[in-house]
Structures are given as structure tokens and as C-alpha cells.
CHARMM-style PDB file with segment names, atoms N, HN, CA, C and O in Angstrom:
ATOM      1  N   UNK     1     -18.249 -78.476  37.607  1.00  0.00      PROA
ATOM      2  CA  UNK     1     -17.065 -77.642  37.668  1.00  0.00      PROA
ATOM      3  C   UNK     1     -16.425 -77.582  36.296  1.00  0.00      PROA
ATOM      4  O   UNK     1     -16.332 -78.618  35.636  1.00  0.00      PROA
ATOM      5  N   UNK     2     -15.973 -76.409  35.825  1.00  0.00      PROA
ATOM      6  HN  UNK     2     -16.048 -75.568  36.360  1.00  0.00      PROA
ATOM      7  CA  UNK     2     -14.954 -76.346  34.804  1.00  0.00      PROA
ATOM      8  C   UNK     2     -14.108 -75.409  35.058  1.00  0.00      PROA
ATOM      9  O   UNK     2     -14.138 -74.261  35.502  1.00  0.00      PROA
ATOM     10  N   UNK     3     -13.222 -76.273  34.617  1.00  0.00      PROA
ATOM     11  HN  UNK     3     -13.198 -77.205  34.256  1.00  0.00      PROA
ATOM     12  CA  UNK     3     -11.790 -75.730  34.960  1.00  0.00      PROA
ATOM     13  C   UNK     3     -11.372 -74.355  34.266  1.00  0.00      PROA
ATOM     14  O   UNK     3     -11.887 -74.102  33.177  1.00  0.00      PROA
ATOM     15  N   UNK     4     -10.476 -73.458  34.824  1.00  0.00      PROA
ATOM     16  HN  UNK     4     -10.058 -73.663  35.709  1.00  0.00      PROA
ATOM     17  CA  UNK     4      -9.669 -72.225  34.689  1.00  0.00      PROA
ATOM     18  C   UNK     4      -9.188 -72.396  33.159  1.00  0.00      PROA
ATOM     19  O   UNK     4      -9.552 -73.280  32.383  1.00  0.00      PROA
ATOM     20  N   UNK     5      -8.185 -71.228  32.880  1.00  0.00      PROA
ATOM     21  HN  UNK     5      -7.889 -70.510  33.510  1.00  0.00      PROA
ATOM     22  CA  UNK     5      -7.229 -71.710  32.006  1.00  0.00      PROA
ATOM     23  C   UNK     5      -5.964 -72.664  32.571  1.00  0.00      PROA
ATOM     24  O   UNK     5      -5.578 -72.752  33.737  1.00  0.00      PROA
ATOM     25  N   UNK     6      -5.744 -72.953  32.069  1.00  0.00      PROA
ATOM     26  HN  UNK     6      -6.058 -72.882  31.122  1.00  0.00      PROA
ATOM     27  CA  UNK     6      -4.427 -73.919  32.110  1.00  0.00      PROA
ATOM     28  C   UNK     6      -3.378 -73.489  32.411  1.00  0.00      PROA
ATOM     29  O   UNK     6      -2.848 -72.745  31.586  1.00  0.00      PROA
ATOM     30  N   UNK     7      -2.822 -73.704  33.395  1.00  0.00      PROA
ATOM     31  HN  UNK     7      -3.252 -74.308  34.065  1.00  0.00      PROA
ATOM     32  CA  UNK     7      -1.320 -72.820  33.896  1.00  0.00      PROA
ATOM     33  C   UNK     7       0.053 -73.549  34.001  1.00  0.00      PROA
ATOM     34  O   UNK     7       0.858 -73.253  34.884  1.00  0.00      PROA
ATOM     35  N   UNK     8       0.266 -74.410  33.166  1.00  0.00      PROA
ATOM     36  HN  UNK     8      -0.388 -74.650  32.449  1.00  0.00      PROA
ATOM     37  CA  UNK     8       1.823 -75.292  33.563  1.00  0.00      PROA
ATOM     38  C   UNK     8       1.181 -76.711  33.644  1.00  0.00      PROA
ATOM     39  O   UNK     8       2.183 -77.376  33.905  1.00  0.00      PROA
ATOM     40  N   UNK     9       0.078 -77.656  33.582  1.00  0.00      PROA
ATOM     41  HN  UNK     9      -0.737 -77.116  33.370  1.00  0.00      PROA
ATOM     42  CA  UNK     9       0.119 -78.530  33.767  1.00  0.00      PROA
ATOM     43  C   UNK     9      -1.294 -79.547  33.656  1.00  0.00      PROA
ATOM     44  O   UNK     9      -2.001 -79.558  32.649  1.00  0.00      PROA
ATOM     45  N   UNK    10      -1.516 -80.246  34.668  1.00  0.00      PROA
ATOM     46  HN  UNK    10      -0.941 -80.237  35.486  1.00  0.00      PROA
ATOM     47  CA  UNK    10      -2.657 -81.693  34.767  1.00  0.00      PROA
ATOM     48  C   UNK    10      -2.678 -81.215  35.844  1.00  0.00      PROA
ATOM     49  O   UNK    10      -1.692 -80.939  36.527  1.00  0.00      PROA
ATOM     50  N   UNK    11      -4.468 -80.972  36.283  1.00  0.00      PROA
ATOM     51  HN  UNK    11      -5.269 -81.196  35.728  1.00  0.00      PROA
ATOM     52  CA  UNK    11      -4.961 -81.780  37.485  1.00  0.00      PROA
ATOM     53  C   UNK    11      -4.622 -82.699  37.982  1.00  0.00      PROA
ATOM     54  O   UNK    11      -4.577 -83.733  37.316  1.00  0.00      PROA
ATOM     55  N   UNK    12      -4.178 -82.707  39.598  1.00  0.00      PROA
ATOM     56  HN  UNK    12      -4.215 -81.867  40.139  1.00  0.00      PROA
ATOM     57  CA  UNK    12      -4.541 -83.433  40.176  1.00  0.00      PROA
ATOM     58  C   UNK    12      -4.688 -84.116  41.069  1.00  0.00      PROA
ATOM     59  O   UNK    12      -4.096 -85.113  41.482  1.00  0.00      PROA
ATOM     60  N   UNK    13      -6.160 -83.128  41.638  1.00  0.00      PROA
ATOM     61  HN  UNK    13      -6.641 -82.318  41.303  1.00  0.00      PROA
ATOM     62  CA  UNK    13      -7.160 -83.602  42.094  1.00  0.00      PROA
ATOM     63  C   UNK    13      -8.112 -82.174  42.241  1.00  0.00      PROA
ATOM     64  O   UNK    13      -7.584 -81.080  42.445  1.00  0.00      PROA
ATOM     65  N   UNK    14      -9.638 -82.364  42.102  1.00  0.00      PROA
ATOM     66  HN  UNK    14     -10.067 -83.252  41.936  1.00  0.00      PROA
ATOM     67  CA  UNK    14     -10.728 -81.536  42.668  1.00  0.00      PROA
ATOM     68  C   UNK    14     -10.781 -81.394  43.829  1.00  0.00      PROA
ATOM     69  O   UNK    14     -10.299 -82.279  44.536  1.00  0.00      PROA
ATOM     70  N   UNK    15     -11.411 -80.181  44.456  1.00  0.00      PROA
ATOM     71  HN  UNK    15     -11.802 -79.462  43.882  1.00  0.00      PROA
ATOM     72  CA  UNK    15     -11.380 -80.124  45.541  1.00  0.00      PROA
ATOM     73  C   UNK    15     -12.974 -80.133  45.835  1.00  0.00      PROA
ATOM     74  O   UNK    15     -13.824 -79.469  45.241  1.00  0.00      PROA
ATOM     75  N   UNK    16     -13.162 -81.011  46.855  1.00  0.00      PROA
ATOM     76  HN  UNK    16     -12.472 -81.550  47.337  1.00  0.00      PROA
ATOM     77  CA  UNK    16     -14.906 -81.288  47.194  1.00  0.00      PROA
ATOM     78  C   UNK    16     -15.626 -80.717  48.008  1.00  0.00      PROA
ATOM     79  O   UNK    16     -14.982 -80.537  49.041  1.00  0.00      PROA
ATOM     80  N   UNK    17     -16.729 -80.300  48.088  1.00  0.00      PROA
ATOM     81  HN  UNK    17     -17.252 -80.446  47.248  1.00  0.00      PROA
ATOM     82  CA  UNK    17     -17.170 -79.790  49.606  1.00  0.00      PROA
ATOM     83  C   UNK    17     -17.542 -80.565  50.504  1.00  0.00      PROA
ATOM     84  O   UNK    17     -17.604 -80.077  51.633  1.00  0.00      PROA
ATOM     85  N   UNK    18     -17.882 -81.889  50.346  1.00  0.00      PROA
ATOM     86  HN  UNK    18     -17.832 -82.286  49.429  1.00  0.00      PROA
ATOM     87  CA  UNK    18     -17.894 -83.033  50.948  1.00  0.00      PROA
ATOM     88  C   UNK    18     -17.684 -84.328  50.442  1.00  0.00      PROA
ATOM     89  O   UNK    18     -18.241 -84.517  49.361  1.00  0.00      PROA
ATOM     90  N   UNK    19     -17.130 -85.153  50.838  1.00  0.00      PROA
ATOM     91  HN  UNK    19     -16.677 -84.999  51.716  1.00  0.00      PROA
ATOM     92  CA  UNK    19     -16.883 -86.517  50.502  1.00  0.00      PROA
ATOM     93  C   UNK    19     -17.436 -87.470  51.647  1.00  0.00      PROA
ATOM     94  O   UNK    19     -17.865 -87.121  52.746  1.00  0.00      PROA
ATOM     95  N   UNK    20     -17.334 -88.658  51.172  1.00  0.00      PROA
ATOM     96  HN  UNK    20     -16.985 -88.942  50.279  1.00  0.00      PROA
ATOM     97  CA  UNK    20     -18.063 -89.889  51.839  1.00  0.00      PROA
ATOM     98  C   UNK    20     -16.849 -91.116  51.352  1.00  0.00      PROA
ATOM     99  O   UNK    20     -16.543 -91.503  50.224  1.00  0.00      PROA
ATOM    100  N   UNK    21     -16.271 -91.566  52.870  1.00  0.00      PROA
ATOM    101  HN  UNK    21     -16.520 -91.251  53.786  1.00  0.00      PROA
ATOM    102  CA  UNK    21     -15.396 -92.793  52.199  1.00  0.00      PROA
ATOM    103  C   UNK    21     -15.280 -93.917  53.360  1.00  0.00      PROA
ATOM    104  O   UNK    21     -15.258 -93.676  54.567  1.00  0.00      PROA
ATOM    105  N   UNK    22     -15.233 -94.768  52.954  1.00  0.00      PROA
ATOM    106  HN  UNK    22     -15.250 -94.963  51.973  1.00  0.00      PROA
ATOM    107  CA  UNK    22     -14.619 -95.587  54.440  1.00  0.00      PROA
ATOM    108  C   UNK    22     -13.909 -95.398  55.264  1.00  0.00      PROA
ATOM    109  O   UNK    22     -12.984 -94.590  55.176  1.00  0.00      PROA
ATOM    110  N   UNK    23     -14.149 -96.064  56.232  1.00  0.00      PROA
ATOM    111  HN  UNK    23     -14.901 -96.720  56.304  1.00  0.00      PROA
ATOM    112  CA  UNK    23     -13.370 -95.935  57.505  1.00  0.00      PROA
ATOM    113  C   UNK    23     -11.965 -97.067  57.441  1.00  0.00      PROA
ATOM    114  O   UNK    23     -12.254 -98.263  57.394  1.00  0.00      PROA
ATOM    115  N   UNK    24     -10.311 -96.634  57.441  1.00  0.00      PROA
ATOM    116  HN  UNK    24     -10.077 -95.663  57.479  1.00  0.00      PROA
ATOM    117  CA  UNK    24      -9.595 -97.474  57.141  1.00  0.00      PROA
ATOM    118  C   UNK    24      -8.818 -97.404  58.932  1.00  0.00      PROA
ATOM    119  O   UNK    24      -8.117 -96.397  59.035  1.00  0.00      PROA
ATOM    120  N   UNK    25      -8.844 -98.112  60.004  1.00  0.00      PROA
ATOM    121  HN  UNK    25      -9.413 -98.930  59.921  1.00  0.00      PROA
ATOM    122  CA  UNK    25      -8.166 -97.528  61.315  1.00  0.00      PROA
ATOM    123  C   UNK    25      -6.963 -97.865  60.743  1.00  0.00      PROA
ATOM    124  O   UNK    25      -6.062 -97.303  61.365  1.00  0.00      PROA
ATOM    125  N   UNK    26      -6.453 -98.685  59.628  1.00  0.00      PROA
ATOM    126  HN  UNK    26      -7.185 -99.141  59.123  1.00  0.00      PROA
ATOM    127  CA  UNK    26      -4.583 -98.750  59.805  1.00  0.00      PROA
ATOM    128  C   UNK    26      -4.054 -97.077  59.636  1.00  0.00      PROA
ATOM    129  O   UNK    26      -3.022 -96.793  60.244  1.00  0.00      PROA
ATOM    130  N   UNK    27      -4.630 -96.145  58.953  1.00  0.00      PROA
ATOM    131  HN  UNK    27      -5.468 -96.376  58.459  1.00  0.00      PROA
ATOM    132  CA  UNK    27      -3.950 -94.963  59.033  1.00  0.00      PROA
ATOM    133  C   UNK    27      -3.445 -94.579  59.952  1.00  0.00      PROA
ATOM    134  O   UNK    27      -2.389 -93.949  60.006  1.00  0.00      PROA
ATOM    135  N   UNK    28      -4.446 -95.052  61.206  1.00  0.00      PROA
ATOM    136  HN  UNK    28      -5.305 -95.563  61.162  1.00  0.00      PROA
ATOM    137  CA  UNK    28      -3.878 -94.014  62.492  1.00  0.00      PROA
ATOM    138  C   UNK    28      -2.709 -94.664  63.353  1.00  0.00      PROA
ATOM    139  O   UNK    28      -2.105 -95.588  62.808  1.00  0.00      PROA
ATOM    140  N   UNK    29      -2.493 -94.458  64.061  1.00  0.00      PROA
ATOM    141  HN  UNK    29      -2.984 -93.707  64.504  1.00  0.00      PROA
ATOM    142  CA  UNK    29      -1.690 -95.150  64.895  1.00  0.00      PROA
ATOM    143  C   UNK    29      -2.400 -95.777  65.919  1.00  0.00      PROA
ATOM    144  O   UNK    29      -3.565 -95.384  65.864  1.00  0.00      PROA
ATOM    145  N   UNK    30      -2.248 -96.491  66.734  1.00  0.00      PROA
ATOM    146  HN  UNK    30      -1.302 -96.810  66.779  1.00  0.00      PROA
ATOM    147  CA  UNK    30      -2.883 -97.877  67.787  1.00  0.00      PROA
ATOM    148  C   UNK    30      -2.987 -96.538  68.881  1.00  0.00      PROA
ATOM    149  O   UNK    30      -2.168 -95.621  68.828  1.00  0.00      PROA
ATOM    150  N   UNK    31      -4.053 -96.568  69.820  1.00  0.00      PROA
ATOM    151  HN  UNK    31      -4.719 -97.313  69.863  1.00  0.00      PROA
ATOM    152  CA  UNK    31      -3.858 -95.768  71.046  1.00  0.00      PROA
ATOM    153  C   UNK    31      -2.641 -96.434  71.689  1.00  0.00      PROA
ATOM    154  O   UNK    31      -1.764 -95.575  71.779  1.00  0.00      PROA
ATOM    155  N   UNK    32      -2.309 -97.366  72.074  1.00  0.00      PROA
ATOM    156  HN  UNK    32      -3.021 -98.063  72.001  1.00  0.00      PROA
ATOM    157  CA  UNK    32      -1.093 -97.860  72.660  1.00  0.00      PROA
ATOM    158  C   UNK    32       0.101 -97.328  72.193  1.00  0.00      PROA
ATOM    159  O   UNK    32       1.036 -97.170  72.978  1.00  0.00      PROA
ATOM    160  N   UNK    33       0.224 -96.934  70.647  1.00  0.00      PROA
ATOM    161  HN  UNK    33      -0.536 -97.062  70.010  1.00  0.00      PROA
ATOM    162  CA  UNK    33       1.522 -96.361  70.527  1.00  0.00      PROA
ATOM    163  C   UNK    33       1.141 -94.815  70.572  1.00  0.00      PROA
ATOM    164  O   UNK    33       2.172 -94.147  70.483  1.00  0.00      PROA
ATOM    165  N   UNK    34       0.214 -94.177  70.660  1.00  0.00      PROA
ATOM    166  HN  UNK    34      -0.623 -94.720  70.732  1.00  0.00      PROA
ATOM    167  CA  UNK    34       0.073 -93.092  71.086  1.00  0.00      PROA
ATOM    168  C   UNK    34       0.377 -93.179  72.365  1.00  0.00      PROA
ATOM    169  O   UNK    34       1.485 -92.749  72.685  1.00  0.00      PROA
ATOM    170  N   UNK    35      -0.298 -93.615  73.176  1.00  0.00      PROA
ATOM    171  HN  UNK    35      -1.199 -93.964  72.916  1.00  0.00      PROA
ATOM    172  CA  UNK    35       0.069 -93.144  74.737  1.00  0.00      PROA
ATOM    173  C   UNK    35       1.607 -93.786  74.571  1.00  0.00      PROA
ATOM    174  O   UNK    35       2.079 -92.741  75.019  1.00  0.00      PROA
ATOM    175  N   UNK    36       2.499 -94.394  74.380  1.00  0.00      PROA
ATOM    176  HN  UNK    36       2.115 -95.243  74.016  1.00  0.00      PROA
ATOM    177  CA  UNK    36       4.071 -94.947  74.580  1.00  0.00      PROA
ATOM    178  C   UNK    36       4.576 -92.991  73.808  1.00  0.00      PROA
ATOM    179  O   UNK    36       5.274 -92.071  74.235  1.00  0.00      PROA
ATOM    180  N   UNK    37       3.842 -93.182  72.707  1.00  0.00      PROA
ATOM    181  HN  UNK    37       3.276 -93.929  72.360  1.00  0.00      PROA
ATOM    182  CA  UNK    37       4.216 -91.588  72.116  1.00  0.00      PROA
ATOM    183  C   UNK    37       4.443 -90.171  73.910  1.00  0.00      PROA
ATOM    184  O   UNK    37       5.335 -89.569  74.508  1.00  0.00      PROA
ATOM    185  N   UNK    38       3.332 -90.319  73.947  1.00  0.00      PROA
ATOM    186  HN  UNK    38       2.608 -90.808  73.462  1.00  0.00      PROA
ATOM    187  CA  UNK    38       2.656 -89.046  75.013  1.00  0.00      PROA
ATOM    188  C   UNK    38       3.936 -89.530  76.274  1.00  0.00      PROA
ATOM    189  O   UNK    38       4.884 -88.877  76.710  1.00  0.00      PROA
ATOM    190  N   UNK    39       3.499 -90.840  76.570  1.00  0.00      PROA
ATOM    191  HN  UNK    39       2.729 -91.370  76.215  1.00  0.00      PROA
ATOM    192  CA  UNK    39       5.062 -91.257  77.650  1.00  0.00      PROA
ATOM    193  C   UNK    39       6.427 -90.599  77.705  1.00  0.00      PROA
ATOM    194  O   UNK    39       6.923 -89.846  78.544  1.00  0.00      PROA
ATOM    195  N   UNK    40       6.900 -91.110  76.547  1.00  0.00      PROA
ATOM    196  HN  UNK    40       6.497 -91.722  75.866  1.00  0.00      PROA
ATOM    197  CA  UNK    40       8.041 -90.420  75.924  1.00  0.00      PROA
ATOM    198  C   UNK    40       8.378 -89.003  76.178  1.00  0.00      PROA
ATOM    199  O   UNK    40       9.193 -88.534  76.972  1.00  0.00      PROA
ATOM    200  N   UNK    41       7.678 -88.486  75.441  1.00  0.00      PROA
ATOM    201  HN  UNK    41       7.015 -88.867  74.796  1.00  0.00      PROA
ATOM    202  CA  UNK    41       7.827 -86.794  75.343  1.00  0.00      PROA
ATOM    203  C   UNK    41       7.224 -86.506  76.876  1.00  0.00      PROA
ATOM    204  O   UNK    41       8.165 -85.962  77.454  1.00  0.00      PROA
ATOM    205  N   UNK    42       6.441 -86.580  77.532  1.00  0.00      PROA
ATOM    206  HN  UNK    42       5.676 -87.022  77.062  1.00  0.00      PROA
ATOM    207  CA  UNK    42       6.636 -86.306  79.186  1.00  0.00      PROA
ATOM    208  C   UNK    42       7.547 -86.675  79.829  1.00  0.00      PROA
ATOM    209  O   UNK    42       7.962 -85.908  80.697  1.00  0.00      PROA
ATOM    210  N   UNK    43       8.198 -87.988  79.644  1.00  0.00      PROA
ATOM    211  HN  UNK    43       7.861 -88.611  78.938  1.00  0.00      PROA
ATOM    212  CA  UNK    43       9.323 -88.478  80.155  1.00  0.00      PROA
ATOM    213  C   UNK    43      10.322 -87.259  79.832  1.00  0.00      PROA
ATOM    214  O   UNK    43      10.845 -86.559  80.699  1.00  0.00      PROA
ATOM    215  N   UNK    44      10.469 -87.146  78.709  1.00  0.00      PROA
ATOM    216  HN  UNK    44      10.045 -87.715  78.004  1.00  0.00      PROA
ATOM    217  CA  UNK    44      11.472 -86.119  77.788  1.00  0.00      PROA
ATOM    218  C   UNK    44      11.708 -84.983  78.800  1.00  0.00      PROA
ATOM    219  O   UNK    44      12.681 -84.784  79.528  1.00  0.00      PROA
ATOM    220  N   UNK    45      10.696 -84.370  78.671  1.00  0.00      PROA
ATOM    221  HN  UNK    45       9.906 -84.531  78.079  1.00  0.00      PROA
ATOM    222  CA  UNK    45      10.176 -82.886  79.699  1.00  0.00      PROA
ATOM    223  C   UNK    45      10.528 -83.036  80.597  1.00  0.00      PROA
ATOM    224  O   UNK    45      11.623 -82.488  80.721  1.00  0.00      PROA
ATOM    225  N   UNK    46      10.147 -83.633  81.620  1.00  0.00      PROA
ATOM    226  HN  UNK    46       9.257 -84.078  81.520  1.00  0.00      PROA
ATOM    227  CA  UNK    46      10.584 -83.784  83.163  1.00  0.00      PROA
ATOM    228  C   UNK    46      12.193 -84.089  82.976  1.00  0.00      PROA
ATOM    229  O   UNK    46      12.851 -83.241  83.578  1.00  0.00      PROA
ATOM    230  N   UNK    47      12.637 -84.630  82.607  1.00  0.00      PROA
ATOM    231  HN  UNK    47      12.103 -85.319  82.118  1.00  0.00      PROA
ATOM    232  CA  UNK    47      13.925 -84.692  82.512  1.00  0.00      PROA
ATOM    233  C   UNK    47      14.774 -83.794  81.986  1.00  0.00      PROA
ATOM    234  O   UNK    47      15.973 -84.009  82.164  1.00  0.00      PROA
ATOM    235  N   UNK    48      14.314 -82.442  81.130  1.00  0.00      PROA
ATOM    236  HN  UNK    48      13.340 -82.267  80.986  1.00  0.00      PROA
ATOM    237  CA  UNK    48      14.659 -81.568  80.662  1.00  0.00      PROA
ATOM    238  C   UNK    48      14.569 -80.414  81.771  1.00  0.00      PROA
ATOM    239  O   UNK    48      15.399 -79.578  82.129  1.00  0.00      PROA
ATOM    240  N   UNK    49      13.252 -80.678  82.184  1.00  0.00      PROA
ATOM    241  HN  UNK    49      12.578 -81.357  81.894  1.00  0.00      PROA
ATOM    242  CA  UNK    49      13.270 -79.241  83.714  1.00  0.00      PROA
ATOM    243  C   UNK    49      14.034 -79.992  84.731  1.00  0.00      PROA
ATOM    244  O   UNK    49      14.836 -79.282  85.337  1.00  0.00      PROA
ATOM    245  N   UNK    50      14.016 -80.831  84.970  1.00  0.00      PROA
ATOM    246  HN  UNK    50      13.365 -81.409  84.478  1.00  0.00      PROA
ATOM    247  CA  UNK    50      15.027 -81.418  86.324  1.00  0.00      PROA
ATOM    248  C   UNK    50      16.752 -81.256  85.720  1.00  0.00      PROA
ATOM    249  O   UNK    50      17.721 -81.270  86.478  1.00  0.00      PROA
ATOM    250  N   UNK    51      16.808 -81.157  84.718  1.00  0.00      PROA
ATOM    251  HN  UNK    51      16.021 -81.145  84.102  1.00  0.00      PROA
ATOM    252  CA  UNK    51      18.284 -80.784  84.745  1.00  0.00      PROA
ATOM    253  C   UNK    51      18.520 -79.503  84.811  1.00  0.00      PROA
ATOM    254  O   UNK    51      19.389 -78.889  85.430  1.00  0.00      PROA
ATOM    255  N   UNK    52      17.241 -78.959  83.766  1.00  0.00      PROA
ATOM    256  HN  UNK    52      16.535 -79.458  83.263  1.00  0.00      PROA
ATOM    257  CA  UNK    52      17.565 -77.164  84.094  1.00  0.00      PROA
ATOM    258  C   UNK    52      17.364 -76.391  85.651  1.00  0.00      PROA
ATOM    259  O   UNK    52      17.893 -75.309  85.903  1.00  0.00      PROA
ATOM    260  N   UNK    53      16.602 -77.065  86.521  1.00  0.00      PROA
ATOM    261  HN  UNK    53      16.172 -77.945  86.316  1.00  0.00      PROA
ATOM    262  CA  UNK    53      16.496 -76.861  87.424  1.00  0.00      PROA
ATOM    263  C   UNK    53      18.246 -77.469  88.173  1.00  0.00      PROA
ATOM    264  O   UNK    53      19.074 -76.634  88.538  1.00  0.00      PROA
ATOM    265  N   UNK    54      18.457 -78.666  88.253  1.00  0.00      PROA
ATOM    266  HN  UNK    54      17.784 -79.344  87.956  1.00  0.00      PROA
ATOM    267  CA  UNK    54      19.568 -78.664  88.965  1.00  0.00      PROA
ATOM    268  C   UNK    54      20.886 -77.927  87.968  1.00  0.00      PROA
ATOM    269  O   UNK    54      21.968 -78.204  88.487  1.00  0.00      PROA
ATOM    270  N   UNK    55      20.967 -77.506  87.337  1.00  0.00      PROA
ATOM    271  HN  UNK    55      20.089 -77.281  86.916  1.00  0.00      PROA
ATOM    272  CA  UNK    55      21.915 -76.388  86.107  1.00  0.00      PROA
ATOM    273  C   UNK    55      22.208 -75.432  87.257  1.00  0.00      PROA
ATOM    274  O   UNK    55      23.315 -75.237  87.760  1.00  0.00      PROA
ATOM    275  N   UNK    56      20.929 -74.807  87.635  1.00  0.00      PROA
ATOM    276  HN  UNK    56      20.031 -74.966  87.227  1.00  0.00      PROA
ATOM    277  CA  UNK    56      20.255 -73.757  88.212  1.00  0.00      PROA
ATOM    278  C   UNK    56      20.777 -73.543  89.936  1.00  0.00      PROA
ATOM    279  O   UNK    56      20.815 -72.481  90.557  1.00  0.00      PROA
ATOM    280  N   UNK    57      21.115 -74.813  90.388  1.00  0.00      PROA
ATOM    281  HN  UNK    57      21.084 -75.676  89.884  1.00  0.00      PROA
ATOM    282  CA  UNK    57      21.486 -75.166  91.461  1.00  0.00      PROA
ATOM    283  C   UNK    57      20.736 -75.406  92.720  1.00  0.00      PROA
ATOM    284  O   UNK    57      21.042 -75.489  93.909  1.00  0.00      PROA
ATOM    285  N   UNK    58      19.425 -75.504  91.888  1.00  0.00      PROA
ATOM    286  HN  UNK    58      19.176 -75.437  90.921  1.00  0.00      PROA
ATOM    287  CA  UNK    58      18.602 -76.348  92.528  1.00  0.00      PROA
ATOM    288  C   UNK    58      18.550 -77.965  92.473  1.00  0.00      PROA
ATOM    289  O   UNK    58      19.371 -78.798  92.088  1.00  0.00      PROA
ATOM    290  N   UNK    59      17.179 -78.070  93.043  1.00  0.00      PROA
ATOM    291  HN  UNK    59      16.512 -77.393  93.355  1.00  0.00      PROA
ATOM    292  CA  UNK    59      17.260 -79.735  93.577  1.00  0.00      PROA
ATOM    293  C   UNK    59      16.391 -80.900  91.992  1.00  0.00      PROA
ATOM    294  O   UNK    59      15.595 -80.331  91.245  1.00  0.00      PROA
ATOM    295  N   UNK    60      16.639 -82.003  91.826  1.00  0.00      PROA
ATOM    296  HN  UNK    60      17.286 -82.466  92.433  1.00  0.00      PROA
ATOM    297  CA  UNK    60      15.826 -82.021  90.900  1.00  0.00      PROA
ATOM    298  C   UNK    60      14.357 -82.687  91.183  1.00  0.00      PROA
ATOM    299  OT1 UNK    60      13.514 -82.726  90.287  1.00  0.00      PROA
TER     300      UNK     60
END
């Protein structure tokens, strides 16, 4: 690769068509705090239509 002209600055970084790197799992999050995640926000929801529903003057 060689680079363009120069527009304001430094590289940096190339962009690859493939890379090869280790596997690090701390990036991700634990499935356990994913599913407490997914809990949450369903919890969230249902509690958001059961009020709009009883708003509504329905039942919840």
C-alpha cells in the first residue's frame, strides 16, 4: 500500500482485508450479565405496556 497525498495529518491505522489475532473473552461481557442485561429491559417492557394498558383503562 502507498499512501494518498497527505490531508491534515498521521495515519492512524491501515485498513486490512483480513487479520488474524487472538481470542481475548474479557472484551465481551459474561453471558450471565447478558442475560441479567435481556432481564432488565423485558422486565422494563412489560412494565411499560401494563401501565399503558392500565393508562388506557384497561387491566394490567
Amino acid at each position: 500500500m502507498t499512501p494518498g497525498k497527505e490531508r491534515g495529518g498521521e495515519v492512524f491505522y491501515w485498513l486490512a482485508r483480513k487479520v488474524w489475532q487472538q481470542r481475548d473473552p474479557s472484551v465481551m461481557p459474561t453471558e450471565a450479565r447478558l442475560l441479567a442485561a435481556a432481564m432488565r429491559g423485558a422486565e422494563q417492557y412489560v412494565a411499560a405496556m401494563a401501565a399503558r394498558a392500565q393508562a388506557k383503562g384497561g387491566q394490567p
